[in-house]
C-alpha positions as CSV (number, residue, x, y, z in Angstrom):
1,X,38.2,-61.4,2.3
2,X,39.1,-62.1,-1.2
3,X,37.0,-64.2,-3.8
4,X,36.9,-64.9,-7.5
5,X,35.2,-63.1,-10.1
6,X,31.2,-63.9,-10.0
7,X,29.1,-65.9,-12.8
8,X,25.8,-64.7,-13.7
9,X,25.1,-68.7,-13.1
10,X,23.6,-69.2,-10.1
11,X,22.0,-72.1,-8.1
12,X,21.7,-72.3,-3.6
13,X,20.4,-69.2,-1.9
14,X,21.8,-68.6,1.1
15,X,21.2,-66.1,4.1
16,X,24.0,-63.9,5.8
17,X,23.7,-63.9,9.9
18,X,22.9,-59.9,10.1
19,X,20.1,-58.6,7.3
20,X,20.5,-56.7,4.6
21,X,21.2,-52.8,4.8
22,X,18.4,-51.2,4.4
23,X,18.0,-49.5,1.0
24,X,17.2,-46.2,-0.3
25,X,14.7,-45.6,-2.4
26,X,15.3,-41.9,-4.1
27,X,15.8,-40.2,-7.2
28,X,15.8,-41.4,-10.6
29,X,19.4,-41.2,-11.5
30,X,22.4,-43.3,-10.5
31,X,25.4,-41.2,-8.6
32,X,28.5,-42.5,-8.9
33,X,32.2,-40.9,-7.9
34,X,35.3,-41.3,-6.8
35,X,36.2,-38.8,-3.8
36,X,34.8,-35.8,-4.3
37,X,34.1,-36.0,-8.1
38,X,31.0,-37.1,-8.3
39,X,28.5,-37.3,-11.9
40,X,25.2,-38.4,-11.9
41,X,24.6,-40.7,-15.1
42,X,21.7,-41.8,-16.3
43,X,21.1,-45.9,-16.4
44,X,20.3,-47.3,-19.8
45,X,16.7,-48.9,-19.4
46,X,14.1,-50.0,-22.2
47,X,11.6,-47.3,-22.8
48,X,8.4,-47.8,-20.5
49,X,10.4,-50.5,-18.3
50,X,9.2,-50.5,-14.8
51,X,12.1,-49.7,-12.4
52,X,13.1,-49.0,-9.1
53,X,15.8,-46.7,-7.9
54,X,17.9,-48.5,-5.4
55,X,20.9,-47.1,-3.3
56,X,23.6,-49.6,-2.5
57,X,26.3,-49.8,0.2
58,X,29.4,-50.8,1.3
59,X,30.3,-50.4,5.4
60,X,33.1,-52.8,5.6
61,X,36.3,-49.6,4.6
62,X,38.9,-49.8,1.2
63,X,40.0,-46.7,-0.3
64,X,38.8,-47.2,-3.7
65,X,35.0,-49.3,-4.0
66,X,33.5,-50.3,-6.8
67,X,30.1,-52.4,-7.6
68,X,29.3,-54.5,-11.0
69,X,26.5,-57.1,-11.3
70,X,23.9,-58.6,-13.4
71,X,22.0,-54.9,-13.8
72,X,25.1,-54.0,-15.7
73,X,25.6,-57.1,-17.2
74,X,29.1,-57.3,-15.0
75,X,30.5,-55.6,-18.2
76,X,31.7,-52.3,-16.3
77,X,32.7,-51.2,-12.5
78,X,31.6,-48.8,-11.5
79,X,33.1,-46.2,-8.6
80,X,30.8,-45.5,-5.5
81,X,31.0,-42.2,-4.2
82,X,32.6,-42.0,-0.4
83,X,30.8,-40.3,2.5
84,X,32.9,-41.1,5.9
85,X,33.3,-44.8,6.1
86,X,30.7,-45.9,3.7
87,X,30.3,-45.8,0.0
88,X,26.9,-45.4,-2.1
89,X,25.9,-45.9,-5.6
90,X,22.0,-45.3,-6.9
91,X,20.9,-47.7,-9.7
92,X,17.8,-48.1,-11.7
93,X,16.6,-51.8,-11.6
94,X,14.1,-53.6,-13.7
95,X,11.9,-55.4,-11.1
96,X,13.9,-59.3,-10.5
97,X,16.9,-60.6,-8.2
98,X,19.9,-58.8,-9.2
99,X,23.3,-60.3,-7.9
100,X,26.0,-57.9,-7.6
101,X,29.6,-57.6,-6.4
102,X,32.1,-55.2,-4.6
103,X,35.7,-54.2,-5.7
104,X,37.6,-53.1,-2.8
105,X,40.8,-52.1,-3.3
106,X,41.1,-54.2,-6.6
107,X,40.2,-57.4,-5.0
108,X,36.4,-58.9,-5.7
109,X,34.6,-58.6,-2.1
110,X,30.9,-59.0,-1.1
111,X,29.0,-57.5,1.9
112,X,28.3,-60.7,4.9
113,X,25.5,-58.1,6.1
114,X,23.6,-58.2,2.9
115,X,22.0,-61.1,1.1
116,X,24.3,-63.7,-0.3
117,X,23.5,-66.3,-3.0
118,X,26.4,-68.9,-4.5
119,X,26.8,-69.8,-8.4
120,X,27.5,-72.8,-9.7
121,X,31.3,-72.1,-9.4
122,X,31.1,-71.7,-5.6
123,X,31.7,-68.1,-5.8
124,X,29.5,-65.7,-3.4
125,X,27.7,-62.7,-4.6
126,X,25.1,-60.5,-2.6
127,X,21.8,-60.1,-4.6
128,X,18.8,-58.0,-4.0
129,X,15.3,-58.7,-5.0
130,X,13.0,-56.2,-6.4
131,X,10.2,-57.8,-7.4
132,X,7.4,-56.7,-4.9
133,X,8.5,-53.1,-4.2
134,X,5.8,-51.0,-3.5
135,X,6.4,-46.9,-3.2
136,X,4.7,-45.7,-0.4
137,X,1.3,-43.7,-1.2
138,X,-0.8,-41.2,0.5
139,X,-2.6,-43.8,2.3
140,X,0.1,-45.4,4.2
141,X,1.3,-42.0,5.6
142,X,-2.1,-41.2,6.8
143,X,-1.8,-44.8,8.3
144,X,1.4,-44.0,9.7
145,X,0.0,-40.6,10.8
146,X,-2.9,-42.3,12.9
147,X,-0.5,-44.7,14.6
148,X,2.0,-41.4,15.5
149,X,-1.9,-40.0,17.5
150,X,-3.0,-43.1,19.1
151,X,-3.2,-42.7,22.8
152,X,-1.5,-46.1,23.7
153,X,1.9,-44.8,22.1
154,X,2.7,-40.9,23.5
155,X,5.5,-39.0,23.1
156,X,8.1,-39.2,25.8
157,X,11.6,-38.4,26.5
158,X,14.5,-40.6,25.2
159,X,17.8,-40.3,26.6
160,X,20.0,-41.4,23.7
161,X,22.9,-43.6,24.2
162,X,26.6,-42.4,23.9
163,X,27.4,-44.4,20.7
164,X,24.3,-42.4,19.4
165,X,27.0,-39.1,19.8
166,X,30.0,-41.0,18.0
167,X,28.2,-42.5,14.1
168,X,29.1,-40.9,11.4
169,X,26.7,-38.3,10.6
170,X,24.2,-39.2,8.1
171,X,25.5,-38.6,4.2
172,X,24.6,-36.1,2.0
173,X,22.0,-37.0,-0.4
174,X,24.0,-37.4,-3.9
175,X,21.8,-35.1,-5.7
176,X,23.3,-32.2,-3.7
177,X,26.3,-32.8,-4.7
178,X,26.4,-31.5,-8.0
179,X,27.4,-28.1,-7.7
180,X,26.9,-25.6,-10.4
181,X,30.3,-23.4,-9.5
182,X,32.0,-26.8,-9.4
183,X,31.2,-27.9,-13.0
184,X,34.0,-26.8,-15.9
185,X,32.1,-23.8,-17.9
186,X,30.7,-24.6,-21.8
187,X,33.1,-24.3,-24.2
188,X,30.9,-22.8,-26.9
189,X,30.1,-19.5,-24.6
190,X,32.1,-19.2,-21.5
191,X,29.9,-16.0,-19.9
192,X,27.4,-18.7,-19.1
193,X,27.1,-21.8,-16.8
194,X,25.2,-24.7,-17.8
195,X,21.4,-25.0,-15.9
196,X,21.6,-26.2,-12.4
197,X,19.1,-28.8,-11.2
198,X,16.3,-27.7,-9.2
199,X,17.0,-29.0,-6.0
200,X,20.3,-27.6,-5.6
201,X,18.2,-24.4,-5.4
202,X,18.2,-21.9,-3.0
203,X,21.1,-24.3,-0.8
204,X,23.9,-22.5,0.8
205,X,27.4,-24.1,-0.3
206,X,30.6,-23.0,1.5
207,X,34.3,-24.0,0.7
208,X,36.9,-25.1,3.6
209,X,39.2,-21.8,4.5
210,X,42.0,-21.0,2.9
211,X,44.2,-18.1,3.1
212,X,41.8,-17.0,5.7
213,X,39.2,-16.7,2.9
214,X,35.4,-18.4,2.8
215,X,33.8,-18.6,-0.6
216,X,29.9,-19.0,-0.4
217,X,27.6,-19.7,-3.5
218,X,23.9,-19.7,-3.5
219,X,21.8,-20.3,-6.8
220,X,18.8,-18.6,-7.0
221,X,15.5,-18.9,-9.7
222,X,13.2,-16.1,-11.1
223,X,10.6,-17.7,-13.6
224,X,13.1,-19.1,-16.3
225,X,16.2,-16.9,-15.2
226,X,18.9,-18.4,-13.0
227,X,21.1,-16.0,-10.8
228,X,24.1,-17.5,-9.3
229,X,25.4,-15.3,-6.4
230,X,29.2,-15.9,-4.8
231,X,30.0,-13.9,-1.5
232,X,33.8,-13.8,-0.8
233,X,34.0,-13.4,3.3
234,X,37.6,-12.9,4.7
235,X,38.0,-14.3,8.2
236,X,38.7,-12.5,11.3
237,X,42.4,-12.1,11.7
238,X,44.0,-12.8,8.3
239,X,46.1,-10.4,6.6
């Protein structure tokens, strides 16, 4: 479905039959790609602004996906990093409605399962409003821990449907992604590799086989020291 260009102009609100994907709330970065390259970049806010991290999504295919919108001004498109099907991008929003807009394949698209508001053009963008979020605290998950023990909701056994066996499996959370042994060594000093993030840690990572050869890297960290390890493991069979 291809549409104009959006204006930051807008006027009736308007609802789209299914609701809006749920979002993501997580990390403080925004992750965008394009294939496997993915960066994390930081998001230009005003010192001490109040904002929430939100993760949006496109299910609806395209090769190439991009999302602009009022958080961005719609000055700059930027690429959404592919897992399966779906495409993701993690953006830091000052609390508001935000409209915002995909680029699929070069033509301007927006999501019919998200919210949808019209400018004064006619044009339809999704928007998102992030005025009331609330991060979860202690108390709720002792709330939610009650409700788990209460006697008029046990545990039984659920017999999950066959579509449950054929989704997508769920994507990896961007952060992982950035892979020390995948990032182009310093220029200055070769000998050493630029200081991983913390949560890729003590994670196993594992290239596909080729030339009947497995490459696993695992970063580990003693008090300020990092020690990246890489185990070359030839597969049974190969020459």
């Amino acid at each position: 479905m291809e549409v104009d260009p959006p204006t930051e102009t807008s006027s009736e609100v308007s609802y789209a039959d299914g609701e809006m994907s749920t979002a993501q709330i997580d990390g403080k970065g925004a992750e965008i790609g394009k294939g496997d390259n993915a960066q994390t970049v930081d998001v230009t806010v005003p010192p001490g602004e109040d904002v929430v991290p939100m993760v949006f999504k496109w299910e609806h295919g395209g090769r190439n996906v991009f999302i602009t919108g009022t958080f961005n001004g719609w000055d700059k498109q930027c690429p959404m990093h592919r897992s399966g099907n779906d495409f993701t991008y993690i953006a830091n929003l000052t609390r508001g409605k935000h409209m915002y807009k995909f680029v699929v394949d070069d033509d301007w698209r927006f999501a019919p399962d998200q919210l949808t508001m019209a400018d004064v053009e006619g044009n339809v963008n999704n928007y998102v409003d992030v005025s009331d979020f609330a991060p979860l605290s202690d108390f709720d998950g002792k709330n939610r821990q009650d409700d788990d023990e209460d006697p008029e909701n046990p545990y039984a056994r659920y017999i999950p449907e066959i579509d449950e066996y054929t989704k997508e499996p769920p994507p990896l959370p961007p952060h992982l992604r950035h892979i020390i042994l995948n990032k182009a060594p310093p220029t200055v000093d070769g000998r050493l590799l630029p200081v991983p993030q913390h949560v890729a840690l003590n994670h196993l990572y594992c290239t596909a086989i080729k030339d009947g050869m497995m490459v696993l890297g695992i970063t580990n960290r003693y008090k300020q020291k990092f020690v990246t390890t890489v185990y070359y493991s030839l597969m049974p069979g190969a020459n």
